[in-house]
N, C-alpha and C positions, 0 to 999 in steps of 0.2 A: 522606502520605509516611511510609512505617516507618523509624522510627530504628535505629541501626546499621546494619554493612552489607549495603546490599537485594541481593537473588539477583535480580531483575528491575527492568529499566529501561524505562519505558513512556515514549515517545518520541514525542511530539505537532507536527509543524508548522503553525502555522495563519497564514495569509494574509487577513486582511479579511472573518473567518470568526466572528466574536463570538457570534452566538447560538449557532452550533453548535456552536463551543470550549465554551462553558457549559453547554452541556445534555451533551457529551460529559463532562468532567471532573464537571460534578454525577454524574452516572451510575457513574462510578469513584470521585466520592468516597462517595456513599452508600451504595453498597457492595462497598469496598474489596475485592483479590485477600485471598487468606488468604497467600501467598507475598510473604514483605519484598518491598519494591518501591519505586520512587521514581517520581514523575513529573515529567517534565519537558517542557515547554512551548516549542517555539521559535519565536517570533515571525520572520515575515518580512515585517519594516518595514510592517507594517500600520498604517493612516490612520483604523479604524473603532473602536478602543478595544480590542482585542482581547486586548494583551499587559496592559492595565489589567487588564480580567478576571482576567487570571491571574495578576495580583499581589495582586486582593482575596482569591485562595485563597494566598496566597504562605504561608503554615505548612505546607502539605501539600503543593504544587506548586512548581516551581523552574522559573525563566523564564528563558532563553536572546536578550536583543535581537539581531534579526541586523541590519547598519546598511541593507542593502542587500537587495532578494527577488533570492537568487541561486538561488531553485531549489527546488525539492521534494528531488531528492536531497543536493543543497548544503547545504541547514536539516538534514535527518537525520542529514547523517556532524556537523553540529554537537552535535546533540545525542547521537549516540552516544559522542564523543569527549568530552563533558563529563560522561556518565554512568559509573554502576563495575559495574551489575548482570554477572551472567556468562552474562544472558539479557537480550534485548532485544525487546522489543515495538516495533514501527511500525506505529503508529495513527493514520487518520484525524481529523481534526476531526472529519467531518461522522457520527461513529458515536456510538453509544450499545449501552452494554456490559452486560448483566445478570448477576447474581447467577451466581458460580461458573465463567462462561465463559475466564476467563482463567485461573484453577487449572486447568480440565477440559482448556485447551487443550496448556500444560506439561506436565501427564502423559500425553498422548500423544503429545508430541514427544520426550519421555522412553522414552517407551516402545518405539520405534525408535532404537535406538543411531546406528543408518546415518543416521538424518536427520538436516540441517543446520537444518533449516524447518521451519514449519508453516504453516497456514493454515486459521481456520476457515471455516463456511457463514454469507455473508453475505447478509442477507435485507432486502429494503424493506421499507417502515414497514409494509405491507402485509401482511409475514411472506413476500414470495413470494422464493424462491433465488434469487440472483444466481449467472450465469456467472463467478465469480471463480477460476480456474483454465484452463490450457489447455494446446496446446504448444507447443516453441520456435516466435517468430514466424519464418518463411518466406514467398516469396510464394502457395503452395498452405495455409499453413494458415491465415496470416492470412485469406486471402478467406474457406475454411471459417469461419474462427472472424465473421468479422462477418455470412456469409449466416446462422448459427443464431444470433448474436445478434441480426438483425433480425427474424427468425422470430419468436423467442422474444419480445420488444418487442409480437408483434401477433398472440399468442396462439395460433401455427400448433400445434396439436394434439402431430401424431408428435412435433414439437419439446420443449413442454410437454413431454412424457410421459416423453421422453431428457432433458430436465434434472431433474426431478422423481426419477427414478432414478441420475444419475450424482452428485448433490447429497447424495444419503442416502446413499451408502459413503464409506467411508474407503480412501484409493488412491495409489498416489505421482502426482505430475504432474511438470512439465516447468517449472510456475511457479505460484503462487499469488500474489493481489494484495499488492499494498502496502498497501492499505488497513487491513488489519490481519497483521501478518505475523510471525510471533516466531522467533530466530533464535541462536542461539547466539554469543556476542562473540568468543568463539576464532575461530570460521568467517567472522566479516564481517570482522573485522582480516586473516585470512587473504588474501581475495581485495581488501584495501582501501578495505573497504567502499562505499556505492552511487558508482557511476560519473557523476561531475558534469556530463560533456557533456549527460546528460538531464536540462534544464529541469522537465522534468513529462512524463508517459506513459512505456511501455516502460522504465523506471529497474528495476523488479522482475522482468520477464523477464529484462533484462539481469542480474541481480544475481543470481536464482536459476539461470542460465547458469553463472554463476562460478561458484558452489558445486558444481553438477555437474560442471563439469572436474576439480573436484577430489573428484571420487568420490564425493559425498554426494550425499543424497538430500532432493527434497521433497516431502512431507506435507502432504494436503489432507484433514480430519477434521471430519464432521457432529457428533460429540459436542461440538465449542465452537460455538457461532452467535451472533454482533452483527451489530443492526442498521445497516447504512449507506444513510444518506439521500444517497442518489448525485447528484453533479452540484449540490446545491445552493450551494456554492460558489463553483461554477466557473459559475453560472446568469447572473451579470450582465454577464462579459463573453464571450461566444461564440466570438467573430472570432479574438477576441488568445488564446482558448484552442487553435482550432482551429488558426493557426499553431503555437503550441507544440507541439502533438501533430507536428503535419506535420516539424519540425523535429528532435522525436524520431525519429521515424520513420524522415528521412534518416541522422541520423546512427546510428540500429541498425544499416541497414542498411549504414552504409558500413562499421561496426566486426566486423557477423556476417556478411555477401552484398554485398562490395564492386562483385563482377561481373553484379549486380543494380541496382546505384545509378544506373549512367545510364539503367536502363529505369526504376524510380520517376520519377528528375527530370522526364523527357519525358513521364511519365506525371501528373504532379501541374502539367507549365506546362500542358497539355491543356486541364485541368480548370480550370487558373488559382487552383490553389492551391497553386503553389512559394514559397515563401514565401523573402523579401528574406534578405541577413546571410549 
């Protein structure tokens, strides 16, 4: 954590997530953004030691206990609202961040005035791009977007080849992940920052939605790249993950495609995954 006051606030939720909370913060702590900065950690009521962790970094790191897991967006408007930077980073646990990628990422979000957002190329451990970007969910883009996700998942060529080029420019989108996402604090207080009804999933399209209403712009830039080891996690419990998403999901849609929500609902009792509540 840089003393006095930091221009960026790095914004961590972790859930029952310890090794990767540690190997993430080891990785920002060894070596640090060159931009003041502070991090902060928001525990959500985790039972695996996880916010211990981040108190045996507690000189560098500031820990956030939440009483209760109210959420992925819930923990970040915490931790936004208990940080001061005038830039805000939301980052993954489950990432790890190399040398220079978070400076490199600031000056190209700097460097579009218009932009509210950024987002850099996030890659598995593997190095291979992740589809972290896309556009507003819809029900025509959404399908698009998960047929080239599964494509992409099982190595479909033409597929490769279109992620592999859209991953190497720099371009505006419609939404960049949350997984690491840096965002100006004017612009999130503006739209009141992440919208709580999403549990987990869709909280970032919805959020870089808002920014667009209001005229700004997001940026999606190969020049910053962190690794996120996707889904580990979320690996132990599936089921309870896969309602949250579905729960997301209803409720995107009932907030952007109202007049689409009783086709979802019939469409997910079908399948037998409408989920209770």
């Amino acid at each position: 954590m840089t003393s006095g006051s930091p221009t960026l606030s790095i914004v961590i939720v972790s859930y029952n997530a310890r090794r990767d909370l540690e190997a993430c913060l080891d990785s920002l702590l060894t070596h640090p953004p060159a931009t003041p900065h502070e991090i902060v950690v928001v525990d959500n009521a985790s039972t695996d030691g996880s916010a211990e962790a981040a108190v045996a970094r507690a000189r560098r790191v500031r820990l956030i206990r939440q009483p209760t897991n109210a959420g992925f967006a819930a923990g970040n408007n915490a931790g936004i609202r208990q940080s001061s930077g005038e830039l805000i980073l939301l980052l993954n646990s489950d990432t790890l961040v190399p040398p220079g990628a978070i400076d490199t990422l600031i000056e190209r979000l700097r460097a579009r005035p218009a932009a509210a957002a950024a987002g850099p190329r996030l890659v598995d451990a593997s190095g291979r791009p992740e589809l972290s970007f896309g556009p507003m969910i819809s029900p025509l883009s959404e399908l698009r977007q998960k047929t080239v996700t599964a494509l992409y998942a099982r190595n479909f060529a033409p597929i490769s080849r279109w992620a592999a080029r859209a991953t190497a420019r720099e371009h505006l989108v419609d939404w960049v992940s949350g997984a690491a996402l840096l965002v100006y604090r004017r612009d999130a207080e503006a739209v009141g920052l992440l919208d709580e009804r999403f549990f987990l999933y869709t909280e970032d399209v919805d959020f870089c939605a808002a920014l667009r209403a209001r005229g700004r712009q997001i940026l999606f830039t190969p020049a910053a790249q962190i690794t996120h080891l996707r889904g580990r996690s979320r690996a132990s419990a599936p089921d309870r993950m896969n309602a949250a998403y579905r729960r997301s999901q209803l409720a995107f849609y009932a907030k952007h495609h109202p007049g689409w929500l009783p086709v979802l609902r019939l469409y997910l009792r079908l399948k037998g995954q409408l989920p209770g509540g």
